[in-house]
C-alpha positions as CSV (number, residue, x, y, z in Angstrom):
1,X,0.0,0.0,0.0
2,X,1.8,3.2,-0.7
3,X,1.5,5.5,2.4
4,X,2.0,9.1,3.2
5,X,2.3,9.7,7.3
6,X,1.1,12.7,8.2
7,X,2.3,13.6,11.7
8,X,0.3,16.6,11.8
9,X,-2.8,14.6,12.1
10,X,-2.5,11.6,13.6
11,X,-5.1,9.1,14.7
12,X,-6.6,8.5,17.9
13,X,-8.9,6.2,19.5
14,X,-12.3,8.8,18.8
15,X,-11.2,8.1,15.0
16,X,-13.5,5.0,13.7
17,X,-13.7,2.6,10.9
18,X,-16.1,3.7,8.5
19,X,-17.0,0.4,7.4
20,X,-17.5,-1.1,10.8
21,X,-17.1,1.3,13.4
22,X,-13.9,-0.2,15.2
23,X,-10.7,2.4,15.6
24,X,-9.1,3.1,13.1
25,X,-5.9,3.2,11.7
26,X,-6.1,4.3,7.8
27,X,-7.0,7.6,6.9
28,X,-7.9,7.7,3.0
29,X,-7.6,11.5,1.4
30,X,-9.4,11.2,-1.7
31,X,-8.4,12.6,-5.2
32,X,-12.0,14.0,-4.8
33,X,-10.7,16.0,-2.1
34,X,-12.5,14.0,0.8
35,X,-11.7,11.2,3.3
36,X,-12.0,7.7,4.6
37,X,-10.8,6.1,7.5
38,X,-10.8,1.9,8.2
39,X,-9.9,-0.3,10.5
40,X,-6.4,-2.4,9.7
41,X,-9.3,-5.4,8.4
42,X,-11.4,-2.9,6.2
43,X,-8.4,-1.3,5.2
44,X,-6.4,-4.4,4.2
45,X,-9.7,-5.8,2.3
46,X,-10.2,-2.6,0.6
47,X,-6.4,-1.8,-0.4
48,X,-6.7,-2.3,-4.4
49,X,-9.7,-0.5,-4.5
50,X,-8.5,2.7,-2.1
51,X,-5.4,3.1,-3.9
52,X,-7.0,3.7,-7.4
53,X,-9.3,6.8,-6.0
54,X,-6.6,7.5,-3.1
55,X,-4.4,11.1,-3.0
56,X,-2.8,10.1,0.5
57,X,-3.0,7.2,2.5
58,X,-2.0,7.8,6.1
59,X,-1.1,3.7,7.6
60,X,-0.9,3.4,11.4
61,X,-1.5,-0.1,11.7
62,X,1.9,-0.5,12.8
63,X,0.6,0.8,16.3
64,X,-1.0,-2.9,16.2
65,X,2.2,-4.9,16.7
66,X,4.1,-2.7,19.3
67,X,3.7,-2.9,22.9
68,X,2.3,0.2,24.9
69,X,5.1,1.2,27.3
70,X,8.4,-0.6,25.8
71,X,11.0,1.7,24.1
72,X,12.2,0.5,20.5
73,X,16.2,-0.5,20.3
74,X,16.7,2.8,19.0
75,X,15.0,4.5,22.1
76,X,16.9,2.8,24.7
């Protein structure tokens, strides 16, 4: 999926799927000029389709895999 973070803006748990309503973790700027945001599931089933009509897509899912609390290697 190509991705554009945008640290300005970044998600947080009041941000919800608009598929399914869980939190999300892809924002979708559309060449239309509006957006969509998914949860990793939606996003992930969706991913062809969002990157023909997407302008930016802004990926968090990463935040899935690491552990609240623990600093990376390159923190410690």
């Amino acid at each position: 999926m190509t991705t554009v973070l945008t640290p300005a803006s970044p998600l947080t748990a009041a941000d919800r799927c608009d598929r399914c309503g869980a939190q999300a973790y892809l924002r979708v700027v559309l060449l239309s000029g509006g957006e969509l945001l998914f949860c990793a599931h939606h996003g992930r089933k969706f991913e062809p389709e969002l990157k023909k009509i997407a302008a930016e897509i802004q990926d968090e899912t990463e935040r899935l895999t690491s552990a609240p609390g623990t600093a990376s290697d390159e923190e410690r």
